[in-house]
C-alpha positions in Angstrom: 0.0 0.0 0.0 1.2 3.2 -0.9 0.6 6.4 1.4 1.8 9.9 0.7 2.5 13.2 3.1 3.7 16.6 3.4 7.1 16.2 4.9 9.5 19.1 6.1 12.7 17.7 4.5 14.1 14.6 3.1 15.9 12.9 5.9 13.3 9.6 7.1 14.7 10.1 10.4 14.2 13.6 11.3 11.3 14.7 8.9 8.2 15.9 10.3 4.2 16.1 9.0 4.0 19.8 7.9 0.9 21.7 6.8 0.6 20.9 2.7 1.6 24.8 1.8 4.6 24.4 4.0 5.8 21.7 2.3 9.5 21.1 1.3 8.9 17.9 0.2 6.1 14.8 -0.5 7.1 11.3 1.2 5.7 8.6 -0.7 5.8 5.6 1.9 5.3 1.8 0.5 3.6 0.2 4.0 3.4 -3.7 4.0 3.0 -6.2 6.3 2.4 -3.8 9.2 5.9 -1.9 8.5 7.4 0.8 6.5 9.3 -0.9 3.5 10.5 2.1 1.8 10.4 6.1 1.2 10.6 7.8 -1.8 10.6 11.8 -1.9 9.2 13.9 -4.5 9.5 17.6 -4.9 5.5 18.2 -5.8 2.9 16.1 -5.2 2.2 16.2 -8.7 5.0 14.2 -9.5 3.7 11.1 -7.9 2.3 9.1 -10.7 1.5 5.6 -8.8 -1.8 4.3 -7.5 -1.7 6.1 -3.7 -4.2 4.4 -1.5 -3.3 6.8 1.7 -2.8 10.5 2.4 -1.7 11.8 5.7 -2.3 15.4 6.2 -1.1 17.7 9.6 -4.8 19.0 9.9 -8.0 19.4 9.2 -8.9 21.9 6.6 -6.1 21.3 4.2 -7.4 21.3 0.6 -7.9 17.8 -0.3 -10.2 18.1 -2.8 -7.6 16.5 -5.5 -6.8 13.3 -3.2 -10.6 13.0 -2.9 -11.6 13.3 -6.3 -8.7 10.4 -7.0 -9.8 8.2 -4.7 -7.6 8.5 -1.8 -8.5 8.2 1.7 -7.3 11.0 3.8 -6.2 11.0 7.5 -4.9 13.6 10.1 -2.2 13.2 12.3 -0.5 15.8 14.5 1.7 18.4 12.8 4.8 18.4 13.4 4.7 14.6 14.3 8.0 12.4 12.9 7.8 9.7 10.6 7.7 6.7 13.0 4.5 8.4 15.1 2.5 9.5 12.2 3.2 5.8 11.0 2.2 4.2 14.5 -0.9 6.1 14.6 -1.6 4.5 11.0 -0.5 1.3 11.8 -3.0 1.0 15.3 -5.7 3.0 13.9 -5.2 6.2 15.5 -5.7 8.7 12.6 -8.7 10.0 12.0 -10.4 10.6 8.8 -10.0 14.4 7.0 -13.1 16.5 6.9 -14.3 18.6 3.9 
């Protein structure tokens, strides 16, 4: 399963969930068998050209309206949250769902 976010920077151990404007990067995370198998980064969300069956956003309010209309379910975590807790809260169904 594929799942994509607004990430602050590029390093998997330090980044953290930013607002979508604030941006510096998108993480595209491949999740399997309960774990995080690998993170690719893309300057734009635009360049993500897979099937993305996730997106993680830092609040409520952002404007999904182009993850919606593609199909992709849309959670909330904390802002400012690292990789490893926005991915717990996935993993134990802690996110909730994105309002619009």
């Amino acid at each position: 399963m594929l799942i994509e976010l607004p990430l602050d920077s590029k390093d998997p151990e330090n980044a953290k969930l930013v607002a979508m404007e604030s941006a510096a990067v998108w993480g595209l995370i491949t999740f399997d068998e309960g774990e995080v198998k690998k993170i690719d980064f893309y300057d734009t969300r635009e360049e993500i050209d897979d099937f993305v069956d996730y997106a993680i956003v830092a609040k409520q309010g952002e404007p999904i309206w182009p993850m919606v209309e593609e199909n992709i379910f849309v959670l909330v975590a904390r802002e400012g949250a690292d990789l490893d807790e926005v991915m717990e809260g996935f993993k134990f169904k802690e996110l909730h769902e994105a309002s619009y």
